[in-house]
C-alpha positions in Angstrom: 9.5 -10.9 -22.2 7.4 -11.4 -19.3 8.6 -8.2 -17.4 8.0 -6.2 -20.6 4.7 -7.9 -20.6 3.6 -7.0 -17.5 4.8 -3.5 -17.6 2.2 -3.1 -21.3 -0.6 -4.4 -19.2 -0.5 -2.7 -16.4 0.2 0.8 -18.4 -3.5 0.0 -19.8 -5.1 -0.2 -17.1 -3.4 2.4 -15.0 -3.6 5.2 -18.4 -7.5 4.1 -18.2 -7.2 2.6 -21.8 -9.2 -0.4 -20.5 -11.6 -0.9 -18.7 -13.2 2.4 -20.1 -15.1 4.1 -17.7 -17.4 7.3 -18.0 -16.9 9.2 -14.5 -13.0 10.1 -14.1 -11.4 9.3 -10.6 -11.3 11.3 -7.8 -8.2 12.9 -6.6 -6.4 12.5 -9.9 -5.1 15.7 -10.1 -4.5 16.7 -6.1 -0.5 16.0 -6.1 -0.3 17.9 -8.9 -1.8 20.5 -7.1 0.3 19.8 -4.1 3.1 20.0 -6.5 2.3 23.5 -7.6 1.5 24.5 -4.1 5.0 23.6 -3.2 6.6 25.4 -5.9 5.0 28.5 -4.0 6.0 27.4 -0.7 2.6 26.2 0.8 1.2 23.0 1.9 -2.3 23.4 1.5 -5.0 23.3 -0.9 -8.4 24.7 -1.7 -11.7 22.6 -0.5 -12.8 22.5 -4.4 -9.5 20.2 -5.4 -9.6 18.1 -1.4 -13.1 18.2 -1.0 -13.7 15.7 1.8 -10.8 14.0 1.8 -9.0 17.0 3.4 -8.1 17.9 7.1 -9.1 21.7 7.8 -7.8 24.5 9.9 -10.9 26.7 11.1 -10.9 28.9 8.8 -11.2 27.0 6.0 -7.2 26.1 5.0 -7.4 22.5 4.2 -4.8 20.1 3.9 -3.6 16.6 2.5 -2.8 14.2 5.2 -1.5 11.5 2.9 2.4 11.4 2.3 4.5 13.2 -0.3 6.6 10.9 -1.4 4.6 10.5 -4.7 5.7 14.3 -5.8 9.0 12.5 -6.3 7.6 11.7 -10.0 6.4 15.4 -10.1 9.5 16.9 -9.2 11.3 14.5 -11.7 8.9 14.6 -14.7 6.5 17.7 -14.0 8.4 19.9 -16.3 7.6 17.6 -19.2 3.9 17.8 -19.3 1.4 20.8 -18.4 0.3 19.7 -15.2 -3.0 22.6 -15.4 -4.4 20.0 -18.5 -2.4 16.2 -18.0 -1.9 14.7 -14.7 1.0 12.8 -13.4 -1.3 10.9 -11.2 -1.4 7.8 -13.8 2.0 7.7 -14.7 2.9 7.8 -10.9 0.9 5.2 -9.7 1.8 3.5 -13.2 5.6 3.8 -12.3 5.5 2.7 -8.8 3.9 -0.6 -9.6 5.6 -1.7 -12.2 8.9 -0.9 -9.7 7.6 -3.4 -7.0 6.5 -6.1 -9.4 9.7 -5.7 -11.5 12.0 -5.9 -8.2 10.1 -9.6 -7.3 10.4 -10.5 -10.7 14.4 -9.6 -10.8 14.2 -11.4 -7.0 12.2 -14.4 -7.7 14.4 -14.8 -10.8 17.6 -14.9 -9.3 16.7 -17.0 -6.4 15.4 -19.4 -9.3 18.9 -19.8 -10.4 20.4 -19.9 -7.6 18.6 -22.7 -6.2 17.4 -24.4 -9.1 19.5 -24.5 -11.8 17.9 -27.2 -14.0 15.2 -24.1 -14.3 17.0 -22.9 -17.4 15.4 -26.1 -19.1 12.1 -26.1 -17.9 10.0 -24.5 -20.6 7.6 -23.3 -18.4 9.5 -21.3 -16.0 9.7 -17.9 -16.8 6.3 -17.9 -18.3 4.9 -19.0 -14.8 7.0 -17.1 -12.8 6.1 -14.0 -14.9 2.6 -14.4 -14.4 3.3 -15.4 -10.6 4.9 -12.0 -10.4 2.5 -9.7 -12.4 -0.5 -10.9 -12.1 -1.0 -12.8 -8.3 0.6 -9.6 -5.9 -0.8 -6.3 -5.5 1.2 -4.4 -8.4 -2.3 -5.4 -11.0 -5.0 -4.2 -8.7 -2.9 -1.2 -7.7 -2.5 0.2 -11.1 -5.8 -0.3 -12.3 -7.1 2.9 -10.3 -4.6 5.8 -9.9 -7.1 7.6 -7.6 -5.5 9.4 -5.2 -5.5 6.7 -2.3 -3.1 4.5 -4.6 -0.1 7.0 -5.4 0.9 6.4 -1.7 -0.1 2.9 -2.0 2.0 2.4 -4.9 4.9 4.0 -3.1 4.7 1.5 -0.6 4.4 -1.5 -2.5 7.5 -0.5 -4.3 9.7 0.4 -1.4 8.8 -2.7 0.6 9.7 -4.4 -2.7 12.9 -2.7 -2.5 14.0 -3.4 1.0 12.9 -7.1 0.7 15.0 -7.5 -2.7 18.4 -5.5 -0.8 17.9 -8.1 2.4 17.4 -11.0 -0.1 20.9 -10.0 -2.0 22.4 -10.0 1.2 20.6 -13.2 3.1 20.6 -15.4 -0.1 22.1 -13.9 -3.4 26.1 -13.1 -1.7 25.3 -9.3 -2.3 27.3 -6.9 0.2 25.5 -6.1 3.7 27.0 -3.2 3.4 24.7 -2.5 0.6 22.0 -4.0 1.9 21.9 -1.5 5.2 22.0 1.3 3.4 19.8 0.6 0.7 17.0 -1.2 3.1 17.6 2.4 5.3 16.8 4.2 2.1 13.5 2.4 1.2 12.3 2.5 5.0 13.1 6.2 4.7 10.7 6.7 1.6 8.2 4.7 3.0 7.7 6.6 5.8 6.2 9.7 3.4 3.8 7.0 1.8 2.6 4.7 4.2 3.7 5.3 8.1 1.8 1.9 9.7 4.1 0.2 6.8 7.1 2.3 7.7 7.1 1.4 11.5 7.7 -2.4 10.3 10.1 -1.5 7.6 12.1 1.1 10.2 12.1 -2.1 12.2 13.3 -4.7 10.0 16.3 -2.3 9.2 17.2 -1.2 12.4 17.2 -5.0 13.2 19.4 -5.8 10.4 21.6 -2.9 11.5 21.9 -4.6 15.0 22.7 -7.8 13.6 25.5 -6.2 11.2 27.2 -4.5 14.8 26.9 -7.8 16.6 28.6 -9.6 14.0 30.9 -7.1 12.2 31.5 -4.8 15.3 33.4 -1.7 14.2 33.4 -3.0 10.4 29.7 -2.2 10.6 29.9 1.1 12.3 30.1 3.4 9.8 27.4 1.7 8.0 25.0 1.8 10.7 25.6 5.4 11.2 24.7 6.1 7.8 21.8 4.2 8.1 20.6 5.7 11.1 21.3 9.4 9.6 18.7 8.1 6.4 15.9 7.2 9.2 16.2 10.1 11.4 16.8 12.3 8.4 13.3 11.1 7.3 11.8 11.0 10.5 12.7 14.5 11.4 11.3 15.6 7.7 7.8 13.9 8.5 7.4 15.3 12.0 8.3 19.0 10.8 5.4 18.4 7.8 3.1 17.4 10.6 3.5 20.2 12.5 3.1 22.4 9.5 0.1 21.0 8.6 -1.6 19.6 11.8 0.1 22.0 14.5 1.8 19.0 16.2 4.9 16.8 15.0 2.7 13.8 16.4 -0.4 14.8 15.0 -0.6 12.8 11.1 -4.5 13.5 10.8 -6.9 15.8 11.7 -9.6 14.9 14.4 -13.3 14.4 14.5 -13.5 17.1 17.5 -14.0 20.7 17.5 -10.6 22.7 17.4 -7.3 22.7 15.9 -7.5 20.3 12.0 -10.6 18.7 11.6 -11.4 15.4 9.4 -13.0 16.7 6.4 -16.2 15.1 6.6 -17.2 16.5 10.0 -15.3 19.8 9.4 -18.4 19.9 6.3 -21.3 18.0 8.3 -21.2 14.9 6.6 -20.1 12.7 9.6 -20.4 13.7 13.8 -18.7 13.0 16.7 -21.2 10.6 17.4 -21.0 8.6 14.7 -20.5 4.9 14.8 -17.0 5.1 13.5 -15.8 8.4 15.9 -17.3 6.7 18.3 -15.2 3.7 17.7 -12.1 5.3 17.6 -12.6 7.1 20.4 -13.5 3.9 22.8 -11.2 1.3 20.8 -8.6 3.8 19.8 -7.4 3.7 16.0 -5.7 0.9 16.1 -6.8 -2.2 18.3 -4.7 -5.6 18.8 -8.0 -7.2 19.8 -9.0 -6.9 16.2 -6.3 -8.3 14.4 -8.0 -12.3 14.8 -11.9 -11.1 13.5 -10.1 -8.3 10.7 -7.5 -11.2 9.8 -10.8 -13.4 9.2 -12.3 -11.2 6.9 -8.6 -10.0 5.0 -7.9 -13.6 4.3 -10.9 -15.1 3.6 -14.1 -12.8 2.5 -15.5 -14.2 -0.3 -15.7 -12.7 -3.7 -19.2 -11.7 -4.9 -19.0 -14.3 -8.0 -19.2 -17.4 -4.6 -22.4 -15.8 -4.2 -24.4 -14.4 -1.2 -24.6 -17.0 1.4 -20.6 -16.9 2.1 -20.5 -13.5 2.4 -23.9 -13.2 4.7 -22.2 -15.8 6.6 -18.5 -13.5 7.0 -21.1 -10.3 7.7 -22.1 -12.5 10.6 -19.0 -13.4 11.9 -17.6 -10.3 11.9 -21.2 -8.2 13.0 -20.4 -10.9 16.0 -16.7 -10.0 16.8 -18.2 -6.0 16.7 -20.6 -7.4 19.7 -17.6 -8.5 21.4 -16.6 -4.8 22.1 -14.5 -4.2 19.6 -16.6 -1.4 18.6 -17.8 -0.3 14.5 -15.4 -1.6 12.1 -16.2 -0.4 8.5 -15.7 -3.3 5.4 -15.4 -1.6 1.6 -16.1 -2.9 -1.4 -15.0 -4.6 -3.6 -14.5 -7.4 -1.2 -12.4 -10.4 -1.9 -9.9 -12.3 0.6 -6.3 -12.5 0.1 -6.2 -15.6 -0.2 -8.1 -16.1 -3.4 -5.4 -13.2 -4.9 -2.1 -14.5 -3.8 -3.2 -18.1 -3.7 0.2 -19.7 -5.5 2.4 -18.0 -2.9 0.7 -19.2 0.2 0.9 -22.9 -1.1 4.2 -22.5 -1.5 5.2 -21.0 1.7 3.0 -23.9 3.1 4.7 -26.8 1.4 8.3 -24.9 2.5 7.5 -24.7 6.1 7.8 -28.9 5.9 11.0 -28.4 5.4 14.2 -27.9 7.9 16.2 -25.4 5.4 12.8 -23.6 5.4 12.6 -23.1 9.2 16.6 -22.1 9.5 16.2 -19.9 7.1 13.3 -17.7 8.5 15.5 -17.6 11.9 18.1 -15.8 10.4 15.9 -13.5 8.2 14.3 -12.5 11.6 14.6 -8.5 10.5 12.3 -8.6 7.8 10.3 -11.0 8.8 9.2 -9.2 11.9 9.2 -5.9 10.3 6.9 -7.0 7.6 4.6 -8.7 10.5 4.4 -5.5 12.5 3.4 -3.9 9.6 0.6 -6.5 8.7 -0.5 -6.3 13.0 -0.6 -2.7 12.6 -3.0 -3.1 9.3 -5.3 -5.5 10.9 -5.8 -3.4 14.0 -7.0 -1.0 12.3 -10.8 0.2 12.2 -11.6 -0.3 8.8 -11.1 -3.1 6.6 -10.6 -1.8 2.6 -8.6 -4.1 -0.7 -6.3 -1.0 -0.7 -5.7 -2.1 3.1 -4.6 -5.8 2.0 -1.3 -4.7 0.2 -0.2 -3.1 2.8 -0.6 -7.1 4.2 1.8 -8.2 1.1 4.9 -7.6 2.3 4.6 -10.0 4.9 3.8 -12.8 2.8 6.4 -11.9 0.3 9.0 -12.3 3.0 7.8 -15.6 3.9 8.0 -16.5 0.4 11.2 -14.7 -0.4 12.8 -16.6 2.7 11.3 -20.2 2.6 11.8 -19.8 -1.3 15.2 -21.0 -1.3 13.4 -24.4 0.2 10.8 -24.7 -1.9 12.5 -24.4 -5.2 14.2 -27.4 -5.9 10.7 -29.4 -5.0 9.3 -27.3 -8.2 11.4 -29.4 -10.6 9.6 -32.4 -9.5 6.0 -30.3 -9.4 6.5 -29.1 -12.8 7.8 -32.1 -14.8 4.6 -34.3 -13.8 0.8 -34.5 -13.5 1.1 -32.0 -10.2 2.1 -29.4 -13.3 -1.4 -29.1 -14.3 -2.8 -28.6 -10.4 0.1 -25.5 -10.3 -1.3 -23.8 -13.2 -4.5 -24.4 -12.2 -4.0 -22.7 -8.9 -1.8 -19.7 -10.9 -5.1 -19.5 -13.3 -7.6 -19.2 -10.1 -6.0 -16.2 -9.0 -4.9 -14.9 -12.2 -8.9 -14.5 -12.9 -9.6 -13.3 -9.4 -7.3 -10.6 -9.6 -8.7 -9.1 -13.4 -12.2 -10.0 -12.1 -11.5 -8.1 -9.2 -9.3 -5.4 -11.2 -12.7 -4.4 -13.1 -14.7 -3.9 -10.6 -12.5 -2.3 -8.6 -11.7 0.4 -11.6 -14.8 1.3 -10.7 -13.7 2.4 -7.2 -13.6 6.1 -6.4 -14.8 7.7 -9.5 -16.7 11.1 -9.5 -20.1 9.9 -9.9 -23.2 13.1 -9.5 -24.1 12.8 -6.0 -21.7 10.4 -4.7 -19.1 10.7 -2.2 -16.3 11.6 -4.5 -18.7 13.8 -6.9 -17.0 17.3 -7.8 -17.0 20.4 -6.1 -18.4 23.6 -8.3 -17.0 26.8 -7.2 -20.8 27.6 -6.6 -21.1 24.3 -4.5 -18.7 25.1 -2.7 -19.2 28.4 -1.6 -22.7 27.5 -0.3 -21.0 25.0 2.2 -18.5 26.9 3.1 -21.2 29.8 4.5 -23.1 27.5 5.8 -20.1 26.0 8.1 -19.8 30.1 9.2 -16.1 30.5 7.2 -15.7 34.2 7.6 -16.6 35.6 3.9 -12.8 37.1 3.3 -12.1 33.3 3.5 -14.9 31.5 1.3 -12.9 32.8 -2.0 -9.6 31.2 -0.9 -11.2 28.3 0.2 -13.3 27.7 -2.8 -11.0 29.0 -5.3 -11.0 26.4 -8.4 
């Protein structure tokens, strides 16, 4: 009841039933596009449908850096709908979410039984642990805006969900490792074509667990581990070859901010310099930065949501203008801005009140291959240059593996949490960040819509054309580039 729940509510907000909004979101429509393009046997698309979210070739050829493992729901559902008038991009990011959330429901569930039996009379249970699931991780705020920045996202969330639920079988459920390899190669695998800083720690925690399996099973575990390793490479050899479609170099994932070879689509069309703060940052700093994970981490966890009202967050713009000073160089913050630990609240007090435990602390030692996966993923996160919500699920996993793994502490203390006065102080906490999450969930629908004038507004075909000769494209170009 709570799954199917869940699944209703986030299908209203990700089909835009509610909120309502006037301006439709940008990038709706662009791996549909890709889709088509692919059909035809090309990987770019026009500067009208990319705009300046694209990476361009000098002549104009623009393509998508982000991954394509979201045309998996194209390929599978594409020839249902006319993609020229409906777009997948809802559905997708719709589909994806509900995956994640409904693998740490199924998870959560089953650890539940297993470690707290006397759950099955507790009337408040599944209802909380419904709303723990649906409502306090990233699956809500992912679905509410199906631009395209989230069809990747969503990817991610899910596949992170599924290697964390095939480890947990394994570690705590009695499921087969053999299983668990595989199917943890499998979800690092489609990662990789979603989110790559997420991949790395998921590529990570599975070859980890693959190391474990040969040191303990030996030549039981070989053929296992070979197939696991042929899933990775497999995937790894797919991404490199796309790079070096796209970007003219396997290592290449992006274009650059410098003249030459696939350029960032805001200084390929003026908007943005080599001299600008951020190119400038990357360029000194690099990309990604370890000496920015302790300020970034600040501001991830903690930035206060606009209802706390102005002085907090002057005082975080402070702190964090201050760590800039340091020589750390320009780091950019987005709105909406709210701290993860307002959002995921419940599951950081009860990691907290497991790591007073000794099962808690064995446990995490031999769930060592997710846990450091999931933390190089959340190192590689904070490192990064710009600090965005969309950035904080890709911090989730982490925190779901130290809940998943200290879980099997913590559960048999909820009997006693739940059946006196403490009851009320639980909900109250699964309420707080119930109501951050919607709060923040409406305002960030508002995210990345196509507002006249804005960033994300449309391109005309007129529009277009006039930047395009203005940037010197030669004119046998401008109609392919600009083509509608």
């Amino acid at each position: 009841m709570g799954a199917a729940l869940g699944v209703f509510i986030y299908g209203l907000l990700a089909f835009g039933i509610w909120p309502h909004h006037d301006f439709p979101l940008f990038g709706a429509n662009i791996y549909d596009r890709y889709y088509l393009a692919m059909l035809e046997g090309r990987f770019d698309l026009p500067a009208t449908v990319l705009r300046y979210e694209g990476h361009y070739a000098p002549d104009g050829t623009g393509y998508l850096y982000h991954g394509v493992a979201p045309l998996l729901t194209r390929f599978a559902f594409a020839w249902l709908v006319p993609l020229d008038r409906i777009s997948l991009a809802p559905f997708s990011v719709w589909f994806w979410a509900c995956l994640g959330s409904l693998f740490y429901h199924k998870l959560f569930h089953d650890l539940t039984i297993r470690y707290w039996p006397q759950a099955k009379e507790t009337r408040w249970c599944s209802l909380l642990l419904a709303a723990l699931v649906w409502f306090a991780t990233p699956g809500l705020l992912i679905a509410v805006n199906p631009a395209l920045f989230h069809e990747p996202i969503a990817v991610g969330y899910a596949a992170s969900a599924g290697l964390l639920y095939a480890f947990a079988r394994w570690r705590f459920l009695g499921g087969s490792w053999v299983f668990a390899v595989i199917a943890m190669a499998a979800w690092a695998a489609l990662s990789l074509h979603a989110r790559p800083n997420l991949a790395i720690g998921l590529y990570a925690a599975t070859l980890l667990m693959c190391l474990g399996m040969l040191f303990e099973h030996r030549r039981q575990a070989l053929l296992s581990v070979v197939v696991a390793f042929s899933i990775l490479g497999a995937s790894g050899l797919g991404y490199l070859a796309l790079n070096q479609i796209k970007f003219g170099a396997a290592g290449a994932t992006h274009g650059s901010f410098s003249e030459g070879g696939v350029q960032y689509g805001p200084v390929f069309w003026g908007l943005e310099d080599e001299s600008s703060d951020r190119a400038k940052a990357f360029a000194k700093h690099g990309k990604f930065n370890i000496r920015r994970i302790p300020s970034n981490l600040a501001v991830y966890a903690l930035d206060p949501p606009p209802t706390f009202g102005e002085t907090p967050i002057r005082m975080m713009n402070a702190l964090h203008e201050k760590a800039m000073a340091s020589g750390l160089g320009f780091i950019r913050i987005e709105n909406p801005r709210i701290g993860f630990v307002f959002l995921w609240l419940p599951w950081l007090v009860m990691i907290a009140a497991a790591l007073g435990t000794r099962l808690a602390w064995q446990s995490m030692k031999s769930s060592l291959p997710v846990l450091a996966g999931t933390a190089i993923s959340a190192g590689l996160t904070l490192s990064y240059a710009t600090i965005a919500l969309r950035y904080r699920f890709d911090l989730w996993p982490f925190v779901a593996a130290l809940a998943v793994v200290t879980y099997p502490a913590v559960a048999p203390r909820l009997s006693a949490w739940l059946a006196d006065g403490r009851r009320i102080v639980a909900i109250a906490v699964l309420v707080f960040s119930m109501n951050m999450a919607l709060v923040t969930a409406v305002s960030y629908s508002q995210s990345f819509r196509e507002e006249p004038g804005g960033f994300f507004a449309p391109w005309s075909g007129e529009v277009c054309r006039g930047r395009a000769m203005a940037k010197g494209l030669p004119a046998g170009r401008i109609d392919a580039v600009c083509m509608k």
